[in-house]
TORGUZA-145671 format. One record per residue (C-alpha): residue in one letter; x, y, z. Coordinates in steps of 0.1 Angstrom, whole numbers, padded with zeros to 4 digits, always signed. Layout:
# TORGUZA-145671
AXYZ;...
***
This chain:
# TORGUZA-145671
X+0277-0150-0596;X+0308-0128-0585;X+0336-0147-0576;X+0362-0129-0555;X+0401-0141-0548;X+0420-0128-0518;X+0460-0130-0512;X+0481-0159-0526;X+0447-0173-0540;X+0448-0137-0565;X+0482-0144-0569;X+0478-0179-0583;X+0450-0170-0604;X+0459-0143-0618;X+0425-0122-0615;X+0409-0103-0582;X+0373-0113-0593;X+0351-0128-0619;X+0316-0128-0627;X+0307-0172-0639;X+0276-0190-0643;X+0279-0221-0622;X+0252-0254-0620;X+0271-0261-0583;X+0250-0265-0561;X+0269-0261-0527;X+0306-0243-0526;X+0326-0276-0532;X+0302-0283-0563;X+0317-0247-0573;X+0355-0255-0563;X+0352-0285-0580;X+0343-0265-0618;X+0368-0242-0612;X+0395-0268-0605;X+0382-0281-0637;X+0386-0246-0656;X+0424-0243-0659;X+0456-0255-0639;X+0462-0216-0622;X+0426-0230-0604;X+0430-0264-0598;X+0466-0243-0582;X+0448-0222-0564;X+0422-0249-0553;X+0444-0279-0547;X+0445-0276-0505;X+0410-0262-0498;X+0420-0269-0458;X+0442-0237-0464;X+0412-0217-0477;X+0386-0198-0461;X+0353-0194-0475;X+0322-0167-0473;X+0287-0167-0493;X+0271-0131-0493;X+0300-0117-0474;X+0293-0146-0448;X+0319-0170-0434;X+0308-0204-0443;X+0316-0241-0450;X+0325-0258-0484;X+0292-0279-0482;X+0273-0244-0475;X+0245-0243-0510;X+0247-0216-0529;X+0211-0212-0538;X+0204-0175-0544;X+0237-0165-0538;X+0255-0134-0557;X+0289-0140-0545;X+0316-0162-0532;X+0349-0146-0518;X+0381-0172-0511;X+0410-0164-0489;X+0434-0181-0466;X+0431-0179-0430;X+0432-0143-0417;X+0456-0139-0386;X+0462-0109-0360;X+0490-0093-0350;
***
């Protein structure tokens, strides 16, 4: 599965994207492993109410499955202006 920071999120992790295997079975399963990883990601990961999530280029919850997914992009809030 490809894995794709956004913003502060890249900033704090130190990478754009990544390719993982994962056994989560929803988004938060998959927050949760990564928090696990390292401390950049449990960083990055520590306030997921700041965070934005989309599965298959599709905004979505943390509790959304990821069951046949092929990626997962994070990013805070977007705003206009």
């Amino acid at each position: 599965m490809d894995i794709l920071y956004f913003a502060w999120v890249r900033e704090r992790i130190g990478l754009p994207r990544e390719t993982i295997e994962t056994e989560a079975s929803t988004v938060a399963g998959l927050v949760a492993e990564l928090k696990a990883r390292e401390e950049r990601y449990a960083m990055a990961f520590s306030d997921i109410s700041a965070l934005r999530v989309a599965v298959d280029q599709k905004l979505t919850d943390f509790d959304a499955p990821l069951a046949g997914a092929r990626e997962v992009a994070f990013f805070p809030p977007m705003t206009g202006g």
